[in-house]
C-alpha positions as CSV (number, residue, x, y, z in Angstrom):
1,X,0.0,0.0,0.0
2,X,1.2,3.4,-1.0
3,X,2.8,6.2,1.8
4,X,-0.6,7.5,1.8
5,X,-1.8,6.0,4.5
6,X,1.2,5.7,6.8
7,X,-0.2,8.7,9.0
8,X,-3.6,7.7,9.0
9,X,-2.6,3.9,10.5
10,X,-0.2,5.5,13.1
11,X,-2.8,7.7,14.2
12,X,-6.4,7.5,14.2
13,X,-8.8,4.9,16.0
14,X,-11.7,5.8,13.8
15,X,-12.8,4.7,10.0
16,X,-10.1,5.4,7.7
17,X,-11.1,6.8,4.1
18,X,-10.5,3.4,3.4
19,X,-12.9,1.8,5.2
20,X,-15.5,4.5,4.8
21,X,-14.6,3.9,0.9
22,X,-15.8,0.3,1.9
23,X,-19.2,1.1,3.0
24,X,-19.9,3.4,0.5
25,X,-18.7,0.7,-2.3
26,X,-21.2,-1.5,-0.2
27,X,-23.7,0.9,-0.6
28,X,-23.4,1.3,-4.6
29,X,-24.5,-1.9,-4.6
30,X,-26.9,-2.8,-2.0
31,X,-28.8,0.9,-0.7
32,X,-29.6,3.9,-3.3
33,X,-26.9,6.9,-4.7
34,X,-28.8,9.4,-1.8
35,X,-27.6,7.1,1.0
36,X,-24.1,7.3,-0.7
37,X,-24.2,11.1,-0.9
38,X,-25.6,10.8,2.8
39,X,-22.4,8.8,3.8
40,X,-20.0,11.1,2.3
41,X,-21.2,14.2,4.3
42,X,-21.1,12.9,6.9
43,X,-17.5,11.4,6.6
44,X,-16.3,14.2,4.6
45,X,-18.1,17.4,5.6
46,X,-18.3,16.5,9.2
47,X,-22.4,17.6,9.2
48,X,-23.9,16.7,11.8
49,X,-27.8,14.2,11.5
50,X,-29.8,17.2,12.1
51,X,-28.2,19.4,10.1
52,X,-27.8,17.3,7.1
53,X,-31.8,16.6,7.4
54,X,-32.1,20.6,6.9
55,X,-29.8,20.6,4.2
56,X,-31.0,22.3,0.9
57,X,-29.8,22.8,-2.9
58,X,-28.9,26.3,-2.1
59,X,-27.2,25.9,0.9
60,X,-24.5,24.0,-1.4
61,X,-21.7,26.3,-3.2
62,X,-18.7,26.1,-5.1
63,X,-16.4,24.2,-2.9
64,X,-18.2,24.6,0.3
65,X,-21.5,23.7,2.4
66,X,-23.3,26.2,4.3
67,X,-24.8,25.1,7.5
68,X,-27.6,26.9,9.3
69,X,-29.1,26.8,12.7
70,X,-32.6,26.9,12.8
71,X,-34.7,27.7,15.8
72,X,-36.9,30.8,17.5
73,X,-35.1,34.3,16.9
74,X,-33.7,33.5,13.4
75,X,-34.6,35.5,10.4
76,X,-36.9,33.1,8.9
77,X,-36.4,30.5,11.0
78,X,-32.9,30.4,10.3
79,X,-29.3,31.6,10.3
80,X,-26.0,31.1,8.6
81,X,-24.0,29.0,11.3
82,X,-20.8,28.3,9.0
83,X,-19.4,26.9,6.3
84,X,-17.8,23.6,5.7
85,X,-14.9,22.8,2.7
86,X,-17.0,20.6,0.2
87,X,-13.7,17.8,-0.6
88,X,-14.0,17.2,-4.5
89,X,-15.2,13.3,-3.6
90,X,-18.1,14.6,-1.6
91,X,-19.2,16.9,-4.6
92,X,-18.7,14.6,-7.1
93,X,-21.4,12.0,-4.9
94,X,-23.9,14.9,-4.2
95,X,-23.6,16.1,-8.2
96,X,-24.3,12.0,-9.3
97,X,-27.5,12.4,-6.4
98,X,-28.5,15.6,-8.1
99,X,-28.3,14.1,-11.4
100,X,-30.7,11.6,-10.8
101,X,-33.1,13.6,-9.0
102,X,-34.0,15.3,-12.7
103,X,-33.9,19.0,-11.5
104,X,-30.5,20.3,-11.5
105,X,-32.3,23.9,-10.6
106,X,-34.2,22.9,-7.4
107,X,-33.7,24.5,-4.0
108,X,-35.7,22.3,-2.0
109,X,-34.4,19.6,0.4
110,X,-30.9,17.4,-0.9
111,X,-32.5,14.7,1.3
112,X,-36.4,14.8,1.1
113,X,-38.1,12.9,3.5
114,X,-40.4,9.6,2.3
115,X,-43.9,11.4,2.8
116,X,-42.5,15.0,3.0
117,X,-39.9,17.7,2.0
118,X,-37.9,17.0,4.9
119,X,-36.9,13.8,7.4
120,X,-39.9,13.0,10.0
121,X,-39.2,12.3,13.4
122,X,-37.8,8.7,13.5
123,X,-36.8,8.7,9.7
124,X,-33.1,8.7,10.5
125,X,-33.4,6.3,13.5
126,X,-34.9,3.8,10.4
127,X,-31.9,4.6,7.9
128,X,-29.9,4.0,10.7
129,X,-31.0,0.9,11.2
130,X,-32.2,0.1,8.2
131,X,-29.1,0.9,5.8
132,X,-26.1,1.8,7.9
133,X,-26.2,-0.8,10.3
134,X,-26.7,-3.4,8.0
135,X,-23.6,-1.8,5.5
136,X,-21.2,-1.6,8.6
137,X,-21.8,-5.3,9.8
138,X,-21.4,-6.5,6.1
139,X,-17.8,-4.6,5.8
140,X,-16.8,-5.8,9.0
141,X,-16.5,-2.1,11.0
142,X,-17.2,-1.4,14.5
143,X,-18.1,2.0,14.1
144,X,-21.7,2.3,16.0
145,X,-23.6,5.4,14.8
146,X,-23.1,7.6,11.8
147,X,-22.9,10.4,14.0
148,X,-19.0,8.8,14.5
149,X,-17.9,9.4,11.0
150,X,-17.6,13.0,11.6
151,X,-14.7,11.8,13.2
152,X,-13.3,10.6,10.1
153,X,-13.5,14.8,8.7
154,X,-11.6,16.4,11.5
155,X,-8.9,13.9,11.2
156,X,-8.5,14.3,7.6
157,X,-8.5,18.2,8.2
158,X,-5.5,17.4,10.9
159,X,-3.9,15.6,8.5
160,X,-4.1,18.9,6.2
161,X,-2.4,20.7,8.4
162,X,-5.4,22.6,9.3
163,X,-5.3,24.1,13.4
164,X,-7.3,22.6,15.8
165,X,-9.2,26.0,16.1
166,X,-10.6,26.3,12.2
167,X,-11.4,22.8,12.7
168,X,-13.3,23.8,15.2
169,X,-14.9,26.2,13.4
170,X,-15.5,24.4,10.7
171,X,-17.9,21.6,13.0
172,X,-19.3,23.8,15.2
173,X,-17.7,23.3,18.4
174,X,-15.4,24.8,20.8
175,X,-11.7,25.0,19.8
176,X,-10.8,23.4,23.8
177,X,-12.9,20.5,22.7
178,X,-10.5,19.8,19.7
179,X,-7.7,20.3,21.5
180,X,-8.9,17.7,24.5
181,X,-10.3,15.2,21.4
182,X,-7.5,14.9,18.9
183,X,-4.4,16.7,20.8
184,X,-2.4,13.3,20.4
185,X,-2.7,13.6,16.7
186,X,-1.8,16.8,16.4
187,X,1.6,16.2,17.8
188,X,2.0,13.3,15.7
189,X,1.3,14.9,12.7
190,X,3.8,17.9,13.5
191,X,6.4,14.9,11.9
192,X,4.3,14.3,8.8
193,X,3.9,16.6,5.7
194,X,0.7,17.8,5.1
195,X,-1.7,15.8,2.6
196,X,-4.4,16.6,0.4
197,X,-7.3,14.9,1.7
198,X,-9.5,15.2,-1.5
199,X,-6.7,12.9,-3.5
200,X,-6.2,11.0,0.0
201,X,-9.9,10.3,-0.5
202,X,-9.6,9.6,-3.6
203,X,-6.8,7.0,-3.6
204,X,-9.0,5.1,-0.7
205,X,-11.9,5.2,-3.7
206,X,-9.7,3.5,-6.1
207,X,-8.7,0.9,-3.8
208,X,-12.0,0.5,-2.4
209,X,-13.6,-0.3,-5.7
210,X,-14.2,-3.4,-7.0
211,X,-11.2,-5.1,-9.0
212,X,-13.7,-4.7,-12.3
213,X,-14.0,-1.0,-11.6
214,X,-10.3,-0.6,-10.1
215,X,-9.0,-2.0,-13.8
216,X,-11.5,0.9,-15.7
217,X,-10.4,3.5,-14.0
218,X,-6.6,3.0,-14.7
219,X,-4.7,4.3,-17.4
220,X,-3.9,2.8,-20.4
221,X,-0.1,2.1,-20.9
């Protein structure tokens, strides 16, 4: 296996690329292309259920996501929070959702709900335990909740070079909490060379694939 993913092994207890690359190459085959675009924001974007239930069209730009926090006291309801660094793998998931969905100029919901424009109560507890449980047990992970693969984002950011406090920023949380959460990695990484996670990600795609589709995607020599 390439360089790649020396830091990641040395450091992180959570999913790898690699092995979130696994359950979405499970998912390609067994659940739909929204619960792949689903997996990807939260691995890669670091969004949080709720907030990727309230997710819209609009709120998604060139190269980032825009979060909002609704509740009482927010012009309509809402308020820009902050926004996230949309990795190219991410994107290119959300555009292959958007492309089936037949309207490339809606604004609604990314994520519609089954009987509405948005998720009813108990409709994420049912993906939960209808599609990403049974994905993780197939590809042998331990990871318990998809709430966990936001983990997977802040390390990759780390691994960036990004500080702990735009991290921070960038998941909505307090910079200390950061600190306290993934201070161990950051002094590992200050002997590693920055990476790029989008092509991090994108190597862990590769080898993730099936050998048919590995073989496809290679050049020809």
């Amino acid at each position: 296996m390439c360089a790649i993913w020396k830091p990641w092994r040395v450091s992180s207890p959570w999913l790898s690329p690699l092995d979130v690359e696994r359950l979405r190459a499970h998912l390609l085959e067994e659940g739909t292309l929204a619960d792949v675009a689903i997996l990807s924001l939260l691995a890669y974007a670091g969004l949080l259920p709720r907030e990727l239930m309230q997710l819209t069209w609009s709120d998604i730009g060139d190269g980032e996501l825009l979060v909002r926090k609704h509740g009482p006291g927010h012009v309509n309801g809402a308020r820009p929070e902050r926004r996230v660094p949309l990795m190219a793998p991410a994107a290119d998931d959300l555009r292959e959702w958007r492309r089936v969905c037949g309207d490339e100029d809606a604004t609604g919901a990314v994520f519609p709900g089954r009987e509405s424009p948005f998720w009813a109560p108990g409709e994420w507890a049912a993906w939960g335990r209808e599609v990403f449980r049974p994905a993780v047990e197939a590809c042998g992970l331990e990871i318990k909740r998809p709430h966990d693969l936001r983990q997977t984002f802040c390390t990759l950011r780390l691994h960036e070079g990004t500080s702990p406090r735009l991290v921070a920023k960038q998941i909505g949380c307090k910079p200390a909490e950061i600190r306290g959460f993934y201070g161990y990695l950051v002094e590992h990484l200050k002997v590693w060379d920055p990476i790029d996670a989008g092509d991090f990600v994108r190597h862990a795609r590769l080898y993730a694939a099936p050998q048919s589709a590995r073989t496809a995607a290679e050049p020809i020599k």
